[in-house]
ChimeraX commands (.cxc) that place a marker at each C-alpha (Angstrom):
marker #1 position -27.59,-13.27,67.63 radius 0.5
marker #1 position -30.79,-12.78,66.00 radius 0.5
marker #1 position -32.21,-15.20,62.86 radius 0.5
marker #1 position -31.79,-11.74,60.75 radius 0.5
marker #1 position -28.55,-11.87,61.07 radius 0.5
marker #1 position -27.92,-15.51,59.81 radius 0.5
marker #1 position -30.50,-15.37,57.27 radius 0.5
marker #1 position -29.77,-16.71,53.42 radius 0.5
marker #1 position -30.96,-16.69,50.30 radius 0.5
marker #1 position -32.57,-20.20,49.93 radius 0.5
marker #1 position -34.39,-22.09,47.10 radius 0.5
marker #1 position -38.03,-22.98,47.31 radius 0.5
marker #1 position -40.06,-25.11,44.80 radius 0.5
marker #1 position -43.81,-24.80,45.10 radius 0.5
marker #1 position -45.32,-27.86,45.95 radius 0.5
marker #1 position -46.70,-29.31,42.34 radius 0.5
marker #1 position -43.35,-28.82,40.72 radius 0.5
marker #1 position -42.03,-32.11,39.80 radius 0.5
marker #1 position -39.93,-33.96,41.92 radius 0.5
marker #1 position -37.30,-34.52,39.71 radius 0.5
marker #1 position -36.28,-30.95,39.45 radius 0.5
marker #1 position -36.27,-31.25,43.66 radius 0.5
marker #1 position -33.64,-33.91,43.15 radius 0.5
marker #1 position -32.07,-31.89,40.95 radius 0.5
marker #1 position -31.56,-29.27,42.85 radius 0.5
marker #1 position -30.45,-30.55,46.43 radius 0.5
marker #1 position -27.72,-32.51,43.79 radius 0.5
marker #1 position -26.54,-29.20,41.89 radius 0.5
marker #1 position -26.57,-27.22,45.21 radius 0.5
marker #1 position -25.67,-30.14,47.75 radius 0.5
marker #1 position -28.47,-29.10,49.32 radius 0.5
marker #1 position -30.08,-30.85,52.95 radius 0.5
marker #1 position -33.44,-29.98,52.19 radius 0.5
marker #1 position -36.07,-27.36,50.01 radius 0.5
marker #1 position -38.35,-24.59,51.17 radius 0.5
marker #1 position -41.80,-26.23,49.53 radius 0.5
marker #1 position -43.91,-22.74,49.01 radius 0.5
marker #1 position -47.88,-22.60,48.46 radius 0.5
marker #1 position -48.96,-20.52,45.78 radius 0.5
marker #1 position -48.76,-17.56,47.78 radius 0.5
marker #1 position -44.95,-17.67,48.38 radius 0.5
marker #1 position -45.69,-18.79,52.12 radius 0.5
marker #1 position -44.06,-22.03,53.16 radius 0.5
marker #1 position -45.90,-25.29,53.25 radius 0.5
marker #1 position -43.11,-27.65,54.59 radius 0.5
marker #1 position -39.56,-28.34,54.20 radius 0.5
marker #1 position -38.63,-31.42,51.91 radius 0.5
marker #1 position -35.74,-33.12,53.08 radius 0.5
marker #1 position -33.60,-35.00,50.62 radius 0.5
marker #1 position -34.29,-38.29,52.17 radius 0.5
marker #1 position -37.85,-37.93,51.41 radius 0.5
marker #1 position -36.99,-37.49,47.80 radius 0.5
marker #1 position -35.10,-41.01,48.15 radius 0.5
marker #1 position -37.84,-42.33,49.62 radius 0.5
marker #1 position -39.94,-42.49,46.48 radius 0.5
marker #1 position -36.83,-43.08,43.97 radius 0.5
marker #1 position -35.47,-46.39,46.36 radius 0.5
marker #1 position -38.38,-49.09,45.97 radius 0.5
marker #1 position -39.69,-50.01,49.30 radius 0.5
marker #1 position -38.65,-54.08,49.21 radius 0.5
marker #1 position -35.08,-52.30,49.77 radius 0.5
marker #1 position -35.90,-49.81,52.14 radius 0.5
marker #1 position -37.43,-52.56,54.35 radius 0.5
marker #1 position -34.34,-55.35,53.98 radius 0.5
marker #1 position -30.99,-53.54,53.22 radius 0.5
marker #1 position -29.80,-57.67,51.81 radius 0.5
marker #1 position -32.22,-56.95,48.91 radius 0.5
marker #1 position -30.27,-53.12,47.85 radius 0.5
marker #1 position -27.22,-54.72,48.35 radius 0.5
marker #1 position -27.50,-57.12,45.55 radius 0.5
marker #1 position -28.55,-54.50,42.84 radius 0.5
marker #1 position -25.70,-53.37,41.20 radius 0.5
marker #1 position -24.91,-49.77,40.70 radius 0.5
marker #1 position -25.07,-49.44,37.17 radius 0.5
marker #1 position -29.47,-51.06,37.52 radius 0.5
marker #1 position -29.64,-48.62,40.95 radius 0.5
marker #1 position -29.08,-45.41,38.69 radius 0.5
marker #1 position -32.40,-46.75,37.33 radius 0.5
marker #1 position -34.32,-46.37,40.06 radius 0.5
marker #1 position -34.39,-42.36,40.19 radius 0.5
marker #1 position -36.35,-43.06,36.68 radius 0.5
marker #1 position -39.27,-43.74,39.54 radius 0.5
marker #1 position -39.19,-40.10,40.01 radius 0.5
marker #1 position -40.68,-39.34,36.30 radius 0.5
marker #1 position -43.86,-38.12,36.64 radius 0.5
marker #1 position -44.32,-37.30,40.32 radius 0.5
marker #1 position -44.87,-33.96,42.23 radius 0.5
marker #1 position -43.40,-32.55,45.15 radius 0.5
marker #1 position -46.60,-33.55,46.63 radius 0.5
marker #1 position -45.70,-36.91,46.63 radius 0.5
marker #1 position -43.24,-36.83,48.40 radius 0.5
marker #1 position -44.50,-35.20,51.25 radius 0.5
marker #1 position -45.28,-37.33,54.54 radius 0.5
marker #1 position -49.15,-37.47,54.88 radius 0.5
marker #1 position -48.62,-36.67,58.56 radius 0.5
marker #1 position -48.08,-33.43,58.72 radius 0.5
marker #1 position -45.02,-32.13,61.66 radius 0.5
marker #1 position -43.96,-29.46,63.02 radius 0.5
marker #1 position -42.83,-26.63,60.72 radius 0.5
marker #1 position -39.23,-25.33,61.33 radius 0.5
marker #1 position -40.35,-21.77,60.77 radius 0.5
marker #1 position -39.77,-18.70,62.74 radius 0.5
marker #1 position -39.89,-15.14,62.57 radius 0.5
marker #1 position -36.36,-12.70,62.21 radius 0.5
marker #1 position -36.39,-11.74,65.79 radius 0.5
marker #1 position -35.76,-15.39,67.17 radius 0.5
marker #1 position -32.48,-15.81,68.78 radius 0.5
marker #1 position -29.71,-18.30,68.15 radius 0.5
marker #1 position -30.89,-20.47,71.15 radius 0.5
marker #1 position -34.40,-20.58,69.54 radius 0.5
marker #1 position -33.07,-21.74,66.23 radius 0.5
marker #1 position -30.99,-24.31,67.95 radius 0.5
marker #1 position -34.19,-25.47,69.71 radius 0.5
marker #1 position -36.45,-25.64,66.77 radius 0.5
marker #1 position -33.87,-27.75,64.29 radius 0.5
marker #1 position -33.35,-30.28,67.36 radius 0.5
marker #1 position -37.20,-30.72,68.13 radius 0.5
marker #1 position -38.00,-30.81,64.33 radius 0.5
marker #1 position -35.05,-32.80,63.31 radius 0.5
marker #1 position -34.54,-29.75,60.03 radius 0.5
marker #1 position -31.31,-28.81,59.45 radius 0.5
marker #1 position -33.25,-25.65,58.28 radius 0.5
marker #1 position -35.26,-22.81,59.53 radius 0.5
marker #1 position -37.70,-21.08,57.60 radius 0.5
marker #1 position -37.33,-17.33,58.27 radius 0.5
marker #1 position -40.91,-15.37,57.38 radius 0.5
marker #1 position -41.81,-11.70,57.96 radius 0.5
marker #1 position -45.33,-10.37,59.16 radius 0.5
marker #1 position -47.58,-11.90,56.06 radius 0.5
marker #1 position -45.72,-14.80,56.95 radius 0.5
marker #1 position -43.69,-14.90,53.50 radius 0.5
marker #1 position -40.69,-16.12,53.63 radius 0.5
marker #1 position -37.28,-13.53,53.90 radius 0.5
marker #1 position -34.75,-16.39,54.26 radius 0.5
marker #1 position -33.63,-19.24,55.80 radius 0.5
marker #1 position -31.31,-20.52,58.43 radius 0.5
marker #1 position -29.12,-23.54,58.15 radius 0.5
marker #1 position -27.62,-25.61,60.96 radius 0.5
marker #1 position -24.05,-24.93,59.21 radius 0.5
marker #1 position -24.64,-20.89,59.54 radius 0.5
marker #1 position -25.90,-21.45,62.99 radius 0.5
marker #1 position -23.17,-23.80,63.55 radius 0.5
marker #1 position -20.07,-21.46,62.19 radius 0.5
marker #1 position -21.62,-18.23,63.76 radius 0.5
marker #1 position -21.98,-19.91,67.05 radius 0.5
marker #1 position -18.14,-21.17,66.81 radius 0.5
marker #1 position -17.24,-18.02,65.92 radius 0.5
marker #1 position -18.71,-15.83,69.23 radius 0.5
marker link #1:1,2 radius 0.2
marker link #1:2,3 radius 0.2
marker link #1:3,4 radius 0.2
marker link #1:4,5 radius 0.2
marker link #1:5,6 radius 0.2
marker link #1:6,7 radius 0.2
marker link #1:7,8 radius 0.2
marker link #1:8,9 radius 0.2
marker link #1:9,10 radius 0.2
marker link #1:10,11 radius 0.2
marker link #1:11,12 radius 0.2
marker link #1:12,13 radius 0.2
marker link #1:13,14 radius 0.2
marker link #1:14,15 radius 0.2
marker link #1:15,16 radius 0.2
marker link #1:16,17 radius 0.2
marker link #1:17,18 radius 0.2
marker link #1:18,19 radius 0.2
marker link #1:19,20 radius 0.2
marker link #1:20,21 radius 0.2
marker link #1:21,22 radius 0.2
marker link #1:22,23 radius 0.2
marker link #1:23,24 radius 0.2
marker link #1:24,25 radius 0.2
marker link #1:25,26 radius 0.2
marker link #1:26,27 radius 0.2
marker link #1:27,28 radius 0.2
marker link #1:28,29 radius 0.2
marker link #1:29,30 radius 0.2
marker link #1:30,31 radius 0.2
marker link #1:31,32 radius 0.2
marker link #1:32,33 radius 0.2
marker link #1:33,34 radius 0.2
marker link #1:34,35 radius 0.2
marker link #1:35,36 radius 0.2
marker link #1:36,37 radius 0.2
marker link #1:37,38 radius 0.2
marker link #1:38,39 radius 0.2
marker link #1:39,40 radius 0.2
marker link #1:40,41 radius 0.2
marker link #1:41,42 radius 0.2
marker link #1:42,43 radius 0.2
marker link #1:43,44 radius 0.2
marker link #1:44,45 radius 0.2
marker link #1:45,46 radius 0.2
marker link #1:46,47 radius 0.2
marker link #1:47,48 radius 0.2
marker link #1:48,49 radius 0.2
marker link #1:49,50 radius 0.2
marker link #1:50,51 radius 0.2
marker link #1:51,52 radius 0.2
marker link #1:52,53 radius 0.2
marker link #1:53,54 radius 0.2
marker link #1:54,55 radius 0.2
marker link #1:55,56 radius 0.2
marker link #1:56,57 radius 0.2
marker link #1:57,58 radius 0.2
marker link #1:58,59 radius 0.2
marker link #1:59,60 radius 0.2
marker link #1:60,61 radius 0.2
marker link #1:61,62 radius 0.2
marker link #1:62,63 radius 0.2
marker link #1:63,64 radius 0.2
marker link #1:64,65 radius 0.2
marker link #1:65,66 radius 0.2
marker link #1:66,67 radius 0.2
marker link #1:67,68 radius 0.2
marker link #1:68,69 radius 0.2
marker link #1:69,70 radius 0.2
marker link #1:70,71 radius 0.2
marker link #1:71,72 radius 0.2
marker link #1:72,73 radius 0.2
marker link #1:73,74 radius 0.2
marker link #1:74,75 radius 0.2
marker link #1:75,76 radius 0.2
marker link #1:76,77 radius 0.2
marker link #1:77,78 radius 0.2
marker link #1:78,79 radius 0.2
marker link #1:79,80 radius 0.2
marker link #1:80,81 radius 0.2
marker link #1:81,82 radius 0.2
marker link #1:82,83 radius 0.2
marker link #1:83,84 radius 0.2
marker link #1:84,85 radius 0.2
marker link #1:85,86 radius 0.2
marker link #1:86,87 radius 0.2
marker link #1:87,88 radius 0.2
marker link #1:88,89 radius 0.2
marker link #1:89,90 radius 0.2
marker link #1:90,91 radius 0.2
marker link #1:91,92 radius 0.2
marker link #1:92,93 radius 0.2
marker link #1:93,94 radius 0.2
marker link #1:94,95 radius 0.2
marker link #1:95,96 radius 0.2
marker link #1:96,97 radius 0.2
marker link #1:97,98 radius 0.2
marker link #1:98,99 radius 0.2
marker link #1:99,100 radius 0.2
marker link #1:100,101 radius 0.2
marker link #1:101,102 radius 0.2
marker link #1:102,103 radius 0.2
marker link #1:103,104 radius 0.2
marker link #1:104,105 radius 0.2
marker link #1:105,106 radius 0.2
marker link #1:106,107 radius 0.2
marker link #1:107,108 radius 0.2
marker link #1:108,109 radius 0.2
marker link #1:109,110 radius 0.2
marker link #1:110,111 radius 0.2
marker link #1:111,112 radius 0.2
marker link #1:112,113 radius 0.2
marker link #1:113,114 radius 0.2
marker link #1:114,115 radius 0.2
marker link #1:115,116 radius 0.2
marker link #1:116,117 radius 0.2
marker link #1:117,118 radius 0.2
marker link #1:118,119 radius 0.2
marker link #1:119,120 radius 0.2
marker link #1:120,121 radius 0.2
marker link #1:121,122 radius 0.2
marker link #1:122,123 radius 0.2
marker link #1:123,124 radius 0.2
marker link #1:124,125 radius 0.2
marker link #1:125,126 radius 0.2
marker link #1:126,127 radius 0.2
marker link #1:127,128 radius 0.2
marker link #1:128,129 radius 0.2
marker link #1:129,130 radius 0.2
marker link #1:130,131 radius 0.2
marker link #1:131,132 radius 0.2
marker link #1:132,133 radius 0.2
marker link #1:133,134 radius 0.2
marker link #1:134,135 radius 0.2
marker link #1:135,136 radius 0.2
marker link #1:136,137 radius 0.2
marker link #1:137,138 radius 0.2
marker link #1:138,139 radius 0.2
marker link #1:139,140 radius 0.2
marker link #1:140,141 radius 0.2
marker link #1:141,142 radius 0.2
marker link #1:142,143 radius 0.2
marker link #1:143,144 radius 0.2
marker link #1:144,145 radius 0.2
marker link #1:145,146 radius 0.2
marker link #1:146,147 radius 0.2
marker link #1:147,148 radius 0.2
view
């Protein structure tokens, strides 16, 4: 099975769109992750939902889970107000890793490998010019491999 064969339709957001309208959309779509494209529709990095946490949580309860677990929920729905403001940039890890891309020839096997090594539960499929055509998630990968 070839990564043309799994491929999807997938939602980007170009890397200075705001972060809230990230959140927004891995909420609306219960989405693991985004494609973050440059301004030339190639992709820059994949944003995973738990970097968008990352700056909406404030770090005093990210480093002692005691401290989260006294704020209530109605004063935690506050916290995503931390989000105002801020790019897609921003949430980005300064450190850049390993790209989950590949090209639509890669087999099933190769997918598998590059989620595991990267830790993406999403490929980012690109033709020639290196655009992107699609993407791969672990569930298609998952329910085609259960399938065969």
């Amino acid at each position: 099975m070839r990564a043309r064969y799994l491929l999807a339709d997938y939602p980007t957001i170009a890397v200075d769109s705001p972060v809230i309208d990230a959140a927004r959309m891995l909420a609306e779509q219960d989405l693991p992750g985004l494609i973050v494209v440059g301004d030339d529709g190639r992709p820059v990095t994949i944003l995973p939902g738990t970097e968008v946490l990352r700056l909406a949580v404030p770090a005093y309860c990210q480093d002692d889970p005691a401290l989260a677990r006294v704020v209530d929920e109605a004063h935690a729905d506050v916290f995503m107000g931390a989000l105002d403001g801020r790019t897609v940039r921003e949430a980005l890890r300064a450190r850049r890793r390993e790209l989950p891309i590949c090209g639509p020839d890669a087999t099933a096997l190769e997918l598998a490998a590059l989620m595991a090594r990267t830790q993406c539960p999403l490929v980012a499929v690109v033709g020639d010019d290196r655009r992107l055509i699609g993407a791969v998630t672990l569930q298609a990968l998952v329910d085609r491999l259960l399938v065969t």
